[in-house]
Each structure stands twice: as structure tokens, then as C-alpha cells.
N, C-alpha and C positions, 0 to 999 in steps of 0.2 A: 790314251793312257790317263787311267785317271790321277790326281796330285791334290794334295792334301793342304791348306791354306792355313791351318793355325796348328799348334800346340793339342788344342783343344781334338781337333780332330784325328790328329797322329794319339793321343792318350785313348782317345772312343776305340780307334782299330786296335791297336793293342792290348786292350782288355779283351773285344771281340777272341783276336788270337791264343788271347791267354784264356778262356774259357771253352772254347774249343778244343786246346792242346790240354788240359786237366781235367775234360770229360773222356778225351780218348787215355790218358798215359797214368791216372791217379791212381794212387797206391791202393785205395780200398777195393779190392780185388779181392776176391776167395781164391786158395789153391791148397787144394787137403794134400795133393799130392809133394808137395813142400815136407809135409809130415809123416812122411812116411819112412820108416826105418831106413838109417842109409849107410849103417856097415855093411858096407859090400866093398870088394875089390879092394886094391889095398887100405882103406880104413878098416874092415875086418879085422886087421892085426895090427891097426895105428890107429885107432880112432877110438870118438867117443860120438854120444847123440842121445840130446835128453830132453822130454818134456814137462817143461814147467809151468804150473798153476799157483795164482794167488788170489786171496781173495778176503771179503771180510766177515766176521758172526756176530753173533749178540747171544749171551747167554740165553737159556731157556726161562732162569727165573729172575734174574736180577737185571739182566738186558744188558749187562755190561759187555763192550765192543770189544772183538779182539781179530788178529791178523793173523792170517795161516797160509803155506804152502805147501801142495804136495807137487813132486818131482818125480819124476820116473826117470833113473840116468843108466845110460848102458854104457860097457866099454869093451874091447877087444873080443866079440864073440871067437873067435879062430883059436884064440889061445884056451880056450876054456874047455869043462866038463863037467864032472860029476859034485867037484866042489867051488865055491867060490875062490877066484885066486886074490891074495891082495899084495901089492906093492911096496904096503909102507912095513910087511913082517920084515924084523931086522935080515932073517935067512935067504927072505926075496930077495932083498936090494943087493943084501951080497953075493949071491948068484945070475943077477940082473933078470931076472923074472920080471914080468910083466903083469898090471892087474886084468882081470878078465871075471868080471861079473854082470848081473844088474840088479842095482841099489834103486831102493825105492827111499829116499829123502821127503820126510816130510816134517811139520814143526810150527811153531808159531815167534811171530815179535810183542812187544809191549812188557808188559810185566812179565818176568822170567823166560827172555826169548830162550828158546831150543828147539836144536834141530834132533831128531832120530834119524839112525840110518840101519834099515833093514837088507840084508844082502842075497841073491840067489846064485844059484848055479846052473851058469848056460843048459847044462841039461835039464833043468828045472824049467825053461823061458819057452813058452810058446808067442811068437811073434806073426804075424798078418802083414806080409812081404809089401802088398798091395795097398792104395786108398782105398778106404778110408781104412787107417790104421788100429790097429789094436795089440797090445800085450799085454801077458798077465803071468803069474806066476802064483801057485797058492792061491791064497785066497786074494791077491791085488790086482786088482786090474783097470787099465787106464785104455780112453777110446778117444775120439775126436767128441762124443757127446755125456759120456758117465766116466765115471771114477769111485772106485771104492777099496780098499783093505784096510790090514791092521798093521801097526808096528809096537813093539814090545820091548821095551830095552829095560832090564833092568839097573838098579848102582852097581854091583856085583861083578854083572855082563861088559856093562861102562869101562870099569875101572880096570879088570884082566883082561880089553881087550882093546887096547889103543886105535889099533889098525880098525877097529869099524870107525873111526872119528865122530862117534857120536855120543849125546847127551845119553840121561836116564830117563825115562817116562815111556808113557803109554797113548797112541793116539787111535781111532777109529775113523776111518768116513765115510761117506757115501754122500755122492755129489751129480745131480746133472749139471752139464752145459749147453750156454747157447755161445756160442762163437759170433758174433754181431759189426764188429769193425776191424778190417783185417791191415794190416801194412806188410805189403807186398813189399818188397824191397827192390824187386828189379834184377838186373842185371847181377848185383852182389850173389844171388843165390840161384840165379839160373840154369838149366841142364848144363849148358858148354862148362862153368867153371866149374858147376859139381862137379861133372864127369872127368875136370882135369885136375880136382883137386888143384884148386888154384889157390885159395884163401887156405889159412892154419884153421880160422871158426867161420862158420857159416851160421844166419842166423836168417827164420819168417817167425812173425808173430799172425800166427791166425787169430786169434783172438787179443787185439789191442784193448776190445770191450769184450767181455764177455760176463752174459748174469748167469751167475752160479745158482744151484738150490739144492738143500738138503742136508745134514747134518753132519757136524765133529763131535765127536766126544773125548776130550783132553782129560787126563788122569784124573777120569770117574764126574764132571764136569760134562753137560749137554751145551751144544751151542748150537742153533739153527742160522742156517742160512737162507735168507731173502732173496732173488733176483733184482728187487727196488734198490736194496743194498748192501750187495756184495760187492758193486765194484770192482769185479773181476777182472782177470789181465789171465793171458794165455798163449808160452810162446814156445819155440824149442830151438835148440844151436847143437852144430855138430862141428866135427872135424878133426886135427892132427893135435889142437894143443890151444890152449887157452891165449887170449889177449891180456895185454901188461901195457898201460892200463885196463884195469877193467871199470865197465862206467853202463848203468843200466837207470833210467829214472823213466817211471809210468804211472799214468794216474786216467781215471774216468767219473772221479770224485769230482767235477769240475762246476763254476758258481764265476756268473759274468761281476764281475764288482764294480760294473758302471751301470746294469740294471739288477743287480742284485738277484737274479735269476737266475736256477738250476739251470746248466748246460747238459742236456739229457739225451743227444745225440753227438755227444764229442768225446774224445779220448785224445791221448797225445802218450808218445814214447820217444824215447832218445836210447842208445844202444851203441856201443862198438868202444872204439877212443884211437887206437896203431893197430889196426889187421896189416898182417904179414902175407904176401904175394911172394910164397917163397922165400927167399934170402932179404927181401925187399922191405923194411916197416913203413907203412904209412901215417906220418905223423897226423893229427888232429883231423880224422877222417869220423866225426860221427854221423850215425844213421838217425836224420828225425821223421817225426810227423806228428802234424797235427791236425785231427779230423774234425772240424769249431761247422758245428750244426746243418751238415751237409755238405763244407767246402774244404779240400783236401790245400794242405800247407806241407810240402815235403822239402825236405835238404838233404839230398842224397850225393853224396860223392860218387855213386857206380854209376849215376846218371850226370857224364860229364856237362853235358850241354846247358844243364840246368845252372851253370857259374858256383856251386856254393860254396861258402865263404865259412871256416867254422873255429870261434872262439870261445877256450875253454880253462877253465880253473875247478881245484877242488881242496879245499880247506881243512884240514883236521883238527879241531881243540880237543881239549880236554877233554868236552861234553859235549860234543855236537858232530857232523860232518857240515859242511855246504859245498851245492855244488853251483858254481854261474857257467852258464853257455849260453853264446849269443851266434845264432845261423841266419847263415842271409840270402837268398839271392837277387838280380837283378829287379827283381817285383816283390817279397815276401820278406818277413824275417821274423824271429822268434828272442823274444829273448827271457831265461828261463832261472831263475833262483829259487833253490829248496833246499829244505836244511830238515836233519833229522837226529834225535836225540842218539847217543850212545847207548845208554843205556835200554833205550827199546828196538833193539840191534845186536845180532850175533857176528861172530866171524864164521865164515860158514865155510867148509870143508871138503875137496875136491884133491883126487888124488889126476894127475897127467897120464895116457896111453903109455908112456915111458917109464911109470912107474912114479917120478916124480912128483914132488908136493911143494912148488913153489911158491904158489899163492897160499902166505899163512897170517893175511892179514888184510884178509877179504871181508868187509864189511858189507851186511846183507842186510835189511831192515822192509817193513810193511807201514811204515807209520812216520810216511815224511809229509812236510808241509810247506807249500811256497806257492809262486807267483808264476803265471806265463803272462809277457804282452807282449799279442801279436800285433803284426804292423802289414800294412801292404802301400806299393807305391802307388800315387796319385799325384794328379794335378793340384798344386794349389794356388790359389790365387791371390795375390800380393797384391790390394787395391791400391796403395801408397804410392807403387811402381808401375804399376796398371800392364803387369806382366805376369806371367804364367810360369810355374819350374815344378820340378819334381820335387816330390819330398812325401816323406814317409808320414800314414795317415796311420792313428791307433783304431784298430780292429777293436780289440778289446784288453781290457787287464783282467787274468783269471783267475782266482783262488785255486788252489789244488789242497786235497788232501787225500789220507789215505794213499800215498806218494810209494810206489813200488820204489827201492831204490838200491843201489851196489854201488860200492867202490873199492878196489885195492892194486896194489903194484907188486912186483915179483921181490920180495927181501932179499936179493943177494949180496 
């Protein structure tokens, strides 16, 4: 039997095993099949499922940056047909009508964020049951590698008609994708819980990185899109009913600021805050990763084994949000501060399967900015003492920008 004689040697095997266990079990995994339409069976007539894309442009003539999302969101196909139903008409709620459409959300942050929301009716939706996914309706249609339509909202439209929850303007796009760094989440989003509808949201981010290309045209306004620098983010969430908190921050804008170098194979997301198991909430249960130039950093709580440890805050002034989280486990840890102006931030607009519209003070933004430093454990060596202890070694400190980010709570 072999035995181990120092410190030294007990830290060498445990990285061996930890490198072995994060080549077999790490989140960067592909699964299109994650993405694929999942009203079926009782979410048909309880649910929602929606895919979202963000990303960055630069004007055509003036180069000036700006942040856009387009969204594909479904909800209750079973209740629907020939028109779109919606929730928040006063005559709905008082007869407890349920909404049943698919809303195509799209929009930008920074200077005069807004969201439009375009609506169809289930008989209008052709959907692609199977991977690789596709819907479209009219002229919009979204896939695992293109996207493109139009949304059209007039002041007019805006104003007589609450219940679309949307801004005025006019957007166009036409977009491919490369989907590039995936986070798997695991067990959180696996067949057995889908299938038993265990979680209220369900969320895969296939594209944690993804470079976008091709153009928006924002009221009359050209902006191309780069792959170099889009900084694209690409993810979707399903299920019975939204998370309270809600808490979303992503970035692939990343810059080591110990060697001042673009991080140009990394991304990082954080996601969740109390998913409900039922009658069950789970307190400070967030989903990370961080993928720092080929070495996968996860804090998953559906992977119990993994110990993680997850502390969190979120700040609201005046003029700002911030968020701090700090995750840990027994070898890793992240710890993560990003702050993002009010004013280049909408509250963005989701009505519940139930009809309801609790979340009315969901801040949504494309234009945050902060700090990750990772850590990992290590030996260190304490000559004074001429002994050896663990203690956490910085990986690196990272600039973010271009910071996908969310936060809100239910007002009641």
C-alpha cells in the first residue's frame, strides 16, 4: 500500500484527481438537445420557454457601441389559436384566462434602453419538436445557428395597448451564431427532473460565448455586428414560473489585469438565486462558471459533491445596481463585483403562465462592469515556519465588461 510522506505529496495527488474529475464531469459540454422546445405535457398549459440572445454592435458610420437582445419567449401553446391570448387584458384576469402566445422581445440598453414586443398566435408558430431547434413565425425566425425578423411598434400601438408591455420603435436583424463555450449545468436540467417537472425554471446556457455576426437596424440607424466583438451570450430557461430573486450576470468581454491581456477563450456566468423544488425554496442556491482559458471553475449546487458554498448581495442606489458574490468550493473559488448604471437599463417585462405579472421591477441591462478573482487551493509555503498549509492562491483578477446582467424581486 502505498503512503504518502509529506503535505507536499498529499497536494501533487489531489490536483492529479482533481484534473482527472474536471476533464471527465466539466460543464463545457454541448447539448442542443437542452434546447429544444419543452411545452409538452403538463407545461403546455403551465409553462413558459424562451430563448435568449445578447450581444454587442458598433454603428455603421460613427462606430459608436451599443447592446441588443433578441428573445424568442413562448408560453401556454394548449391554451391558444387563432389569436394571441394575453393575461394582463383587464377582461382576462377577471375571467382568469391565461396567456397563450409567442412573443418575440427584442431591444437594446445604453442610451434610450427599450424593449419591443412583437406577439403571434399559436396558429401562426411553426415549431421543430426535435434538435436542432427552430421556430419562426412570419417573418421571425430563430435556430440554434441564425436569427432574424422585424418588430414594429408604434407610440400609438404603445400607448392603446398596455398589455403588449412594450416600448415604441422599430428593430430589424439578421444575425448568425457560433455557440462556442457551453455551461452544462448538470443535473439541474437533466431528463429525470425535466421529465418530473421538479424545478419551477429550468435553465442551459449553450452559448456562454457565443460570436455573433450580422446586422441590426434600430429606428432607421445601421449597426454591424463583428464576431471579434460581439461578445455574445446565448442561453434559454423554461418552466412553471419565474425565480424571486432573480439574478443573471455574464460576460466574455474578459482582460487578465495581472498581465493586462485579452482573455480570448473565457466566459463566465452566474444565474438562479431560490429555485423552488416544489413547495420547497432554495435559499442562495446560485449557478456558476467560469471557463478562464481552457480550465473549467464550476459552483453548482445540483452537483452536491462538489461542497459549494454561495455568498451573495445586491445593492440598489439611486444610479446604479451592484451585485457581490462570492462561491467556493473545497479547491476553487470566485469572487465577483459588477455594477451597472440605471440609467443604461430597462425593467423588462414578463407576464407568469398564470397570467400574473409579479416581476415589476426587474432590472435588465447589457452594459455592466466589474471585477472577477479567481483563486484556487494550494500549498503554500511558510519559510519562517518551515511548514507547509493550504491557502488560497490568486488565479487571476479580471476586468469584465459588456456584463450581461438582471436583478429583481417579486413586489408584493
Amino acid at each position: 500500500m502505498k503512503t504518502f510522506q509529506n503535505l507536499e505529496e498529499i497536494g501533487q495527488k489531489v490536483k492529479e484527481i482533481e484534473n482527472r474529475v474536471e476533464h471527465l464531469d466539466h460543464f463545457n459540454h454541448s447539448d442542443i438537445t437542452r434546447n429544444n422546445f419543452m411545452l409538452q405535457g403538463g407545461l403546455a398549459k403551465q409553462g413558459y420557454d424562451w430563448w435568449w440572445h445578447s450581444f454587442t454592435a458598433h454603428h455603421s458610420i460613427t462606430g459608436e457601441e451599443k447592446a441588443f437582445f433578441v428573445e424568442f419567449f413562448t408560453i401556454n401553446p394548449e391554451l391558444g389559436g387563432k389569436e394571441p391570448v394575453f393575461g394582463q387584458l383587464p377582461e382576462n384576469k377577471e375571467k382568469g384566462i391565461c396567456p397563450s402566445y409567442m412573443m418575440v422581445k427584442v431591444g437594446t440598453w445604453g442610451e434610450n434602453p427599450k424593449q419591443l414586443n412583437r406577439f403571434f398566435a399559436w396558429d401562426d408558430v411553426t415549431v421543430k419538436q426535435d434538435a436542432p431547434y427552430l421556430i419562426s413565425a412570419d417573418n421571425c425566425f430563430c435556430s440554434e445557428t441564425r436569427t432574424i425578423g422585424m418588430v414594429d411598434i408604434t407610440e400609438e400601438e404603445a400607448k392603446a395597448h398596455p398589455e403588449y408591455m412594450s416600448d415604441a420603435g422599430r428593430m430589424y436583424w439578421d444575425l448568425t451564431m457560433d455557440k462556442n463555450i457551453t455551461f452544462n449545468v448538470g443535473y439541474g436540467a437533466g431528463k429525470p427532473l425535466r421529465d418530473a417537472e421538479a424545478f419551477e425554471m429550468f435553465w442551459h446556457c449553450e452559448g456562454m460565448r457565443t460570436a455573433f455576426e450580422g446586422k441590426v437596424v434600430l429606428d432607421g440607424e445601421e449597426y454591424l455586428v463583428d464576431k471579434a466583438t460581439s461578445y455574445g451570450y446565448a442561453d434559454k430557461n423554461w418552466g412553471k414560473d419565474f425565480t424571486s430573486p432573480w439574478v443573471w450576470l455574464a460576460s466574455s468581454h474578459l482582460t487578465s489585469k495581472v498581465t493586462g491581456e485579452a482573455l480570448k477563450d473565457s466566459a463566465f456566468v452566474i444565474g438562479g438565486r431560490r429555485p423552488k423544488v416544489g413547495p420547497l425554496a432554495l435559499e442562495n442556491k446560485l449557478l456558476s462558471a467560469m471557463w478562464y482559458e481552457g480550465t473549467a471553475y464550476e459552483f453548482n449546487f445540483s452537483k452536491f459533491w462538489t461542497l459549494t458554498k454561495t455568498k451573495f448581495k445586491t445593492k440598489e442606489t439611486k444610479d446604479e445596481l451592484i451585485w457581490r458574490v462570492i462561491q467556493e468550493t473545497p479547491m476553487s473559488k470566485m469572487c465577483t463585483e459588477i455594477k451597472c448604471k440605471k440609467k443604461d437599463m430597462l425593467l423588462i417585462n414578463y407576464e407568469a403562465p398564470d397570467g400574473s405579472k409579479r416581476h415589476n421591477h426587474l432590472w435588465n441591462g447589457g452594459n455592466g462592469k466589474g471585477t472577477v478573482k479567481l483563486y484556487k487551493k494550494s500549498l503554500n509555503i511558510k519559510n519562517e515556519k518551515s511548514k507547509s498549509k493550504w491557502g488560497w492562491e490568486l488565479v487571476d483578477e479580471i476586468l469584465c465588461e459588456n456584463v450581461g446582467c438582471e436583478y429583481g424581486e417579486y413586489q408584493d
